[in-house]
C-alpha positions as CSV (number, residue, x, y, z in Angstrom):
1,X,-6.3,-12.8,-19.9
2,X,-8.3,-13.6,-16.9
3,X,-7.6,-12.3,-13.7
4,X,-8.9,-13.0,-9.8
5,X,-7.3,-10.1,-7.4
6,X,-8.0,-11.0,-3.9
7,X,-8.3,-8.3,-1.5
8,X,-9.9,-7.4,2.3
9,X,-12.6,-5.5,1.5
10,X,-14.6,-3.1,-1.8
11,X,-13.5,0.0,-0.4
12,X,-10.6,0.6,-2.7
13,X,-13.0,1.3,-5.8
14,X,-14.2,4.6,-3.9
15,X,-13.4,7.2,-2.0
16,X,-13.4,6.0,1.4
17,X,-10.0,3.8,1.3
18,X,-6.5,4.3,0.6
19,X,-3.1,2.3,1.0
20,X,-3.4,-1.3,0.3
21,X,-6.7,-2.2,-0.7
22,X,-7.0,0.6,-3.4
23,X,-3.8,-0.4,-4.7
24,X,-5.3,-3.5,-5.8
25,X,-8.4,-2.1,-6.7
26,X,-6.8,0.4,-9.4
27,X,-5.0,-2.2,-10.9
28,X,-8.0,-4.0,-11.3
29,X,-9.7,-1.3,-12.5
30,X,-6.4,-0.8,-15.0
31,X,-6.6,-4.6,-15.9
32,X,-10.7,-4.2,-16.9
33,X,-9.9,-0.7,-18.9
34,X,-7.3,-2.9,-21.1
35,X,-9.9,-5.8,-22.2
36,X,-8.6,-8.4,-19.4
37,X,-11.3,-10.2,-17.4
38,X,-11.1,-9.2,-13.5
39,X,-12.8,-10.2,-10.7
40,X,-12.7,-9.1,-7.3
41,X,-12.7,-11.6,-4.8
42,X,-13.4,-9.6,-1.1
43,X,-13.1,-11.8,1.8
44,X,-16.1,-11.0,3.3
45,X,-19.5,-9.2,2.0
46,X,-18.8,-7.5,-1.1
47,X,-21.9,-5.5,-0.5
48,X,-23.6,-7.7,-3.7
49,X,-22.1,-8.8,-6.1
50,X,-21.6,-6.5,-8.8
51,X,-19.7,-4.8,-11.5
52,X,-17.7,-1.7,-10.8
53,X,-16.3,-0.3,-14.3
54,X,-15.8,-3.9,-16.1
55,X,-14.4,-5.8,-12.7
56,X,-16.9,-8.1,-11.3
57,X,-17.1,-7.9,-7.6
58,X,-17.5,-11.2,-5.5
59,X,-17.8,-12.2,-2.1
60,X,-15.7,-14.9,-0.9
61,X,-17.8,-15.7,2.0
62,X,-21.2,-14.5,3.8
63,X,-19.4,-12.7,6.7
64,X,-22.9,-14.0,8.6
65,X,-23.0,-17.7,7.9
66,X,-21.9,-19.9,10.4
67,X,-21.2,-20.0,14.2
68,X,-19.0,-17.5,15.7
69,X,-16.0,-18.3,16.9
70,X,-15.8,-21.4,14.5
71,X,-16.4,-19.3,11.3
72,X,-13.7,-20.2,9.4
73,X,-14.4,-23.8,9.0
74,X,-17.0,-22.7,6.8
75,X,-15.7,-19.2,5.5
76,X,-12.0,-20.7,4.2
77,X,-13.5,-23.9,2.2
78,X,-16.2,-21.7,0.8
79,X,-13.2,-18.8,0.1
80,X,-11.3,-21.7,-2.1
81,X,-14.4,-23.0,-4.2
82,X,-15.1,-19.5,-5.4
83,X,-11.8,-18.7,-6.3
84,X,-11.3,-22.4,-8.0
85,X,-14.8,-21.3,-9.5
86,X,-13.3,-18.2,-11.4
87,X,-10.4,-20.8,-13.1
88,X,-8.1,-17.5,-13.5
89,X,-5.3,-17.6,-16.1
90,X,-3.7,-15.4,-13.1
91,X,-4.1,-15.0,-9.6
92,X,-2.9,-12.2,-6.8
93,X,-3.4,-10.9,-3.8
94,X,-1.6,-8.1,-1.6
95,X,-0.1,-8.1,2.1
96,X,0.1,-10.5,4.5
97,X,-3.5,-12.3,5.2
98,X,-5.0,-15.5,7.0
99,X,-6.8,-16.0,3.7
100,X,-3.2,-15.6,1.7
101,X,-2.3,-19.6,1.5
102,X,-6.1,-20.3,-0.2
103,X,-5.5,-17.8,-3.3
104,X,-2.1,-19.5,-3.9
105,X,-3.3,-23.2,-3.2
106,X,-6.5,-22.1,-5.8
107,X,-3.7,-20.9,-8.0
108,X,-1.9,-24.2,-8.2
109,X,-5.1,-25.9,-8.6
110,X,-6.3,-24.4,-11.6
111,X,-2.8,-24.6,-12.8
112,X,-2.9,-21.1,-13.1
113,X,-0.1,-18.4,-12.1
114,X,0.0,-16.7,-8.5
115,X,1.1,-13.7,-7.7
116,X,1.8,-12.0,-4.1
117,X,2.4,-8.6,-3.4
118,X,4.0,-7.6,-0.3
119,X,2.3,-4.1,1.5
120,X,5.1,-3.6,3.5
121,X,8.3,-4.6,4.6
122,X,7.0,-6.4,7.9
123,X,5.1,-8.7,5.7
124,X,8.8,-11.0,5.3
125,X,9.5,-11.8,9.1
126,X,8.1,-13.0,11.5
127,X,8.7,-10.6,14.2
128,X,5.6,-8.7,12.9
129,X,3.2,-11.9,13.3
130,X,1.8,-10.8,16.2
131,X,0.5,-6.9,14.3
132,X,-0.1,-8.4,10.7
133,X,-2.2,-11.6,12.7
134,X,-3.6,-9.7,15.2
135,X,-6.4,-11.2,16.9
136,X,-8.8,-10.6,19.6
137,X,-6.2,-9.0,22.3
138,X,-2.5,-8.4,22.6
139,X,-1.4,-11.5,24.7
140,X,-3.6,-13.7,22.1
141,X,-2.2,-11.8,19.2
142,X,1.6,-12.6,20.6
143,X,1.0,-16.4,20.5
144,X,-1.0,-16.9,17.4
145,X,0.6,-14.0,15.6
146,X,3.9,-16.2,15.2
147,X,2.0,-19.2,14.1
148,X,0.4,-17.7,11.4
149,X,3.1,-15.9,9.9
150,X,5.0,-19.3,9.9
151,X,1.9,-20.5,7.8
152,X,1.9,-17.8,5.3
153,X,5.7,-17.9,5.0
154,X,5.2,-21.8,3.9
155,X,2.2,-21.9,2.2
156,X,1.9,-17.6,0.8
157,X,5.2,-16.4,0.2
158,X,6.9,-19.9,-1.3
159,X,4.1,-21.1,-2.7
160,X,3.9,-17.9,-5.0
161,X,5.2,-18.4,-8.3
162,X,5.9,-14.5,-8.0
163,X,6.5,-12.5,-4.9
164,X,6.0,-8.5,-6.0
165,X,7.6,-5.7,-4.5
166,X,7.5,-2.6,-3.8
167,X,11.0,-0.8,-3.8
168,X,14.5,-2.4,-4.5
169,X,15.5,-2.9,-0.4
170,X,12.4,-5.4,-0.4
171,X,14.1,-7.0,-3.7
172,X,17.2,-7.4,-1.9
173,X,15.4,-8.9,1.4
174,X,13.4,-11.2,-1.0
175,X,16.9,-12.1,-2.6
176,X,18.3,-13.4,0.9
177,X,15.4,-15.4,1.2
178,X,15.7,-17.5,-1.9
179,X,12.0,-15.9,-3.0
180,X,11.2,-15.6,-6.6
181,X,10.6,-11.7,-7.2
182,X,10.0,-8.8,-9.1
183,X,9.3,-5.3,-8.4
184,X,6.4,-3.8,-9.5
185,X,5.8,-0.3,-9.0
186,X,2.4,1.3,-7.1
187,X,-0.3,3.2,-8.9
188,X,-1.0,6.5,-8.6
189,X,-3.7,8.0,-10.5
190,X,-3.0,11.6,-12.2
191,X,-4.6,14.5,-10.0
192,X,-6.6,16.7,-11.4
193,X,-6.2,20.1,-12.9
194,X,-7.8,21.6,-10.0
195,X,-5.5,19.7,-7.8
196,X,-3.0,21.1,-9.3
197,X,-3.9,24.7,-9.2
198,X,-4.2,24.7,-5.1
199,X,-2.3,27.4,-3.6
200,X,-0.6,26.1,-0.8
201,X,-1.6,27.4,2.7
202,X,0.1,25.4,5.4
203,X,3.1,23.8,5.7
204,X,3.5,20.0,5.9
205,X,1.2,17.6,6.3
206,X,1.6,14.1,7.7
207,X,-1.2,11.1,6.8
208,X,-2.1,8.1,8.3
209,X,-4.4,6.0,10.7
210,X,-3.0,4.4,13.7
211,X,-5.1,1.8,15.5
212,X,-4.1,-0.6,18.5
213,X,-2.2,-3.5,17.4
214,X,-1.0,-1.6,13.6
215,X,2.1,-0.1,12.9
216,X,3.2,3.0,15.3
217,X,4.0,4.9,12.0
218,X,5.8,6.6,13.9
219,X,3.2,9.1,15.3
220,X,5.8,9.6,18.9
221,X,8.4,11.4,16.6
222,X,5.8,13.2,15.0
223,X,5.4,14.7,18.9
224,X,8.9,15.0,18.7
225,X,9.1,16.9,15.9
226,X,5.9,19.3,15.9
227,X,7.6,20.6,19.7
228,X,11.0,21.0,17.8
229,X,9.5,23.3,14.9
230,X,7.2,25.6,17.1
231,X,7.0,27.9,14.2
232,X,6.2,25.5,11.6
233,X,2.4,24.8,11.0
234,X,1.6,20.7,10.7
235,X,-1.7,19.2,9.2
236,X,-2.6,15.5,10.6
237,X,-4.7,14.1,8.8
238,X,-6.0,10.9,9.6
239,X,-7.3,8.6,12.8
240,X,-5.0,8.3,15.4
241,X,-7.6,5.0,18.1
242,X,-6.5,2.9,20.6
243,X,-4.8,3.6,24.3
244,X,-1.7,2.8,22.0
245,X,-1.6,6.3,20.5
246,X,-3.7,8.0,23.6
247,X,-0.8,10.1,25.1
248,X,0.7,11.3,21.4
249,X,-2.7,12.5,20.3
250,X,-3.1,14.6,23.8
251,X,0.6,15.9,23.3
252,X,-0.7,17.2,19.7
253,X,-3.6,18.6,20.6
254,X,-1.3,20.7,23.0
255,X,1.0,21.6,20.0
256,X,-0.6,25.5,18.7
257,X,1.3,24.8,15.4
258,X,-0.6,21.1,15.0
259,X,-3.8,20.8,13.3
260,X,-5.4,17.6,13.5
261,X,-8.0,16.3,10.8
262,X,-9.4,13.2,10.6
263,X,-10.7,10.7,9.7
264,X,-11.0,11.9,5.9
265,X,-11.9,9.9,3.1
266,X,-8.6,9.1,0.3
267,X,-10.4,11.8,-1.6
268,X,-10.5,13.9,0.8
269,X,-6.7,13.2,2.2
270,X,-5.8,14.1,-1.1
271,X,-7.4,17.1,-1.3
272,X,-5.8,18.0,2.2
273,X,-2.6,16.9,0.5
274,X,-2.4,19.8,-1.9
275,X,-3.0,22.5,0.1
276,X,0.2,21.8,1.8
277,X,4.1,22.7,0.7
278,X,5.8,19.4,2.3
279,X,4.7,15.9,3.0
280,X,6.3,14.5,5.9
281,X,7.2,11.0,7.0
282,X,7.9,9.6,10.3
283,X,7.1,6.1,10.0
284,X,10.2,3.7,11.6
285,X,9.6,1.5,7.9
286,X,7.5,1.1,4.9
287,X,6.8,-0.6,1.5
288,X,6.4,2.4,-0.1
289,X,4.0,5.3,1.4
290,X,0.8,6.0,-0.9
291,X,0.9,9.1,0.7
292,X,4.6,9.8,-0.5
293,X,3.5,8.9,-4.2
294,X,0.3,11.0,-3.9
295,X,2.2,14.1,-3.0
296,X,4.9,13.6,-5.7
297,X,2.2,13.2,-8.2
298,X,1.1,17.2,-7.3
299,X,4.4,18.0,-6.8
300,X,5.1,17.9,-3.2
301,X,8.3,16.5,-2.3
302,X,8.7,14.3,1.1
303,X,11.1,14.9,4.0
304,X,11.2,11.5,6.0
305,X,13.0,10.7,9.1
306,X,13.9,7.0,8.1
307,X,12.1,5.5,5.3
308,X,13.9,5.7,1.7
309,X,12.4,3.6,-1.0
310,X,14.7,2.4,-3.9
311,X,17.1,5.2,-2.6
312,X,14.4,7.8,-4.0
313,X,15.5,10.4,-1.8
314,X,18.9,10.6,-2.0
315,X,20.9,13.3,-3.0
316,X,17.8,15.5,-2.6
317,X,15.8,14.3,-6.0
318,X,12.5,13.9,-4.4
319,X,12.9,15.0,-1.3
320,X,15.1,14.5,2.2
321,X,15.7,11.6,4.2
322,X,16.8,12.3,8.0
323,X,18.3,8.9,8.7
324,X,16.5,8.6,11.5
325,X,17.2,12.0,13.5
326,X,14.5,14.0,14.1
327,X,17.0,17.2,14.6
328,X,18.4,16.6,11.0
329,X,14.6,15.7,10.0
330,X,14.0,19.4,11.9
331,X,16.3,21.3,9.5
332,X,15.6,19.5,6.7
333,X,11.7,20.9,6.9
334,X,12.7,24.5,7.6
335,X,15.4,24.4,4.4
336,X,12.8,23.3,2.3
337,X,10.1,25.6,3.4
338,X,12.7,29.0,2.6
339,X,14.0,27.6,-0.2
340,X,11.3,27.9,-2.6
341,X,13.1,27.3,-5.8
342,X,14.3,24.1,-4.6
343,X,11.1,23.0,-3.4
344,X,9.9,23.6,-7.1
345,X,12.4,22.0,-8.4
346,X,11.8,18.8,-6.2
347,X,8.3,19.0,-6.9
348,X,9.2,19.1,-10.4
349,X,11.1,16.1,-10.5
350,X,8.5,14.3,-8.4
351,X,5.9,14.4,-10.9
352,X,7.9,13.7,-14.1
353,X,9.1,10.3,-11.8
354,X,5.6,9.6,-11.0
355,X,4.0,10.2,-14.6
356,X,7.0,8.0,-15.4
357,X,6.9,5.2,-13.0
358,X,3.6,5.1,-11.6
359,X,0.8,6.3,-13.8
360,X,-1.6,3.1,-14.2
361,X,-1.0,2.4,-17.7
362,X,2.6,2.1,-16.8
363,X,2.1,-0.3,-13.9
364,X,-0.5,-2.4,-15.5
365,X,2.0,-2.8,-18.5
366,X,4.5,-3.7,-16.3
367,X,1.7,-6.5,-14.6
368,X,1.2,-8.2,-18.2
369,X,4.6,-8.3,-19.1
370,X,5.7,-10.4,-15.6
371,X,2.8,-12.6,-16.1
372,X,3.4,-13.2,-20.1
373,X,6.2,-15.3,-19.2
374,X,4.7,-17.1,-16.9
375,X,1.6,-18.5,-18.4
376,X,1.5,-21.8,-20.6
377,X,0.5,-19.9,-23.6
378,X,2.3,-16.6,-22.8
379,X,-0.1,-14.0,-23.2
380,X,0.5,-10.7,-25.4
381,X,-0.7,-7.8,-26.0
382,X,-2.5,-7.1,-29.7
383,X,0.7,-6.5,-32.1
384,X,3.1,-6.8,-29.5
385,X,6.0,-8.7,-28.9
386,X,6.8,-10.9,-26.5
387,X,9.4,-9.0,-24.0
388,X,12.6,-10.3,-22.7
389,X,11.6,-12.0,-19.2
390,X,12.2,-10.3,-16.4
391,X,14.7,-11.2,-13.9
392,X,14.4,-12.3,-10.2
């Protein structure tokens, strides 16, 4: 099978990036180690083309050519002739993107099947045009945000012959819409044994980059939270830029209990990860945290104040959800952190899910059997049959 995965930039297949774009880049990377053929189409400079582990890297565009300002009459025509040029059986791409509506109009040209993963929740309305768009400033950002998301509601989301997602209160939300679905669960790859064996010497740890015009993730709460648990040590690990976050990273710097690193590498935010007891979430929403799934896969479970994917956290199996109250978030933590068997036993089941669910050969399995249905000639794996279809 031959697949072209879209994405924003090569960072995924190394250790500087996390979340969305080394999503895609491990299941590339899953797709190669299984005999497909896999490029990687980056939107941009692909810093050479090259291969990386049997997935050819490509650059959509030379993020020098042209005049500025007027770029993308050159860089969204040149964009769709490469990806016509790789004549996929199989197309996808992840999140919500200006160049979204070329990998599914490429798709449909080639006759082949597209695929669109959603990175987050935001990515179905169009309230969040004016963040997943953002543009040059925050006035310009509110007017064009809206546009585009219109466009990539017309000509991404319905255009794809599959909308993937993340957790089943996306499904649902996809449902209303009328979209054709599935859900598809993330990778996370195994941790090491060294991972493993890290004594934990702090207490939770909360991950994430904030910039001006992103998601808040939630990083007031955090304040909230860090001032309501004065005896409970917190790791920050991450880049909190912009005027936007300006006032909650003074507050934390304030906090004795807070301990702010950043900005690490995904290798090192793992790392980080596993010296803790607790990862915490205070994100308003989510698709589904990387940072959740890389602690369950050492055996951290999460206490969140809002975000529950696929119910995950109820009744205490992998961890607490506050339902949005930082006080009930607040007790939640300091349970957890004196009840030591039930931590273990939390961090227990949070590996034996993820080892379950998310380890890559599971995921990519779960890729080629939505796509063998799709296909003209449904594709199969060597000696096996062809699955019941799965259902929207």
């Amino acid at each position: 099978m031959k697949v072209c995965i879209v994405g924003h930039s090569a960072g995924g297949f190394g250790e500087r990036d996390g979340g969305s774009e080394r999503q895609s880049a491990l299941l590339a990377l899953g797709l190669a180690a299984r005999g497909h053929d896999v490029a990687y189409v980056v939107t941009g400079s692909a810093g050479g083309d090259r291969a990386i582990d049997g997935v050819r890297l490509r650059a959509g565009w030379d993020p020098h050519a042209g005049v500025r300002f007027v770029r993308a009459a050159y860089r969204y025509p040149r964009l769709l002739s490469v990806l016509r040029g790789e004549g996929a059986d199989v197309y996808y791409s992840r999140g919500a993107g200006y160049y979204t509506p070329f990998v599914m109009r490429a798709a449909k040209d080639v006759g082949a099947t597209s695929i669109l993963a959603l990175a987050s929740d935001k990515d179905l309305y169009a309230a969040s045009g004016k963040v997943l768009f953002g543009v040059a400033g925050a006035r310009v950002s509110a007017v064009i945000g809206p546009v585009a998301h219109a466009g990539f509601r017309r000509w991404g989301l319905r255009a794809a012959d599959w909308v993937v997602v993340q957790n089943e209160e996306q499904a649902a939300a996809c449902a209303s819409l009328g979209l054709r679905h599935a859900v598809l669960p993330s990778i996370v790859e195994p941790p090491s044994e060294a991972l493993l064996a890290t004594v934990a010497a702090r207490d939770v740890i909360w991950a994430g980059n904030v910039r001006d015009g992103r998601r808040s993730k939630g990083v007031d709460e955090l304040v909230v939270l860090a001032e309501l648990l004065a005896g409970v040590g917190f790791t920050l690990a991450g880049r909190l830029s912009g005027e936007s976050s300006r006032a909650a990273r003074a507050a934390l710097e304030r906090q004795p209990n807070v301990e702010l690193d950043g900005p690490l590498t995904h290798a090192q935010t793992v790392r980080r990860i596993a010296e803790h007891r607790l990862v915490i979430n205070t994100s308003p929403s989510e698709g589904f945290s990387n940072v959740m799934l890389e602690g369950w896969s050492l055996g951290l479970p999460s206490v969140t104040l809002a975000v529950n994917p696929s119910g995950l956290l109820t009744a205490d199996r992998l961890g607490i959800c506050a339902g949005g109250d930082p006080r009930v978030m607040a007790a939640a933590i300091v349970a957890l952190l004196e009840e030591s068997a039930a931590r273990a036993a939390m961090g227990r089941r949070c590996r034996a899910y993820v080892a379950r669910v998310h380890a890559p050969s599971r995921v990519v399995e779960a890729f080629e059997r939505l796509v063998s249905q799709a296909l003209p000639r449904p594709w199969r794996p060597p000696g096996a049959r062809l699955r019941r279809p799965l259902r929207p």
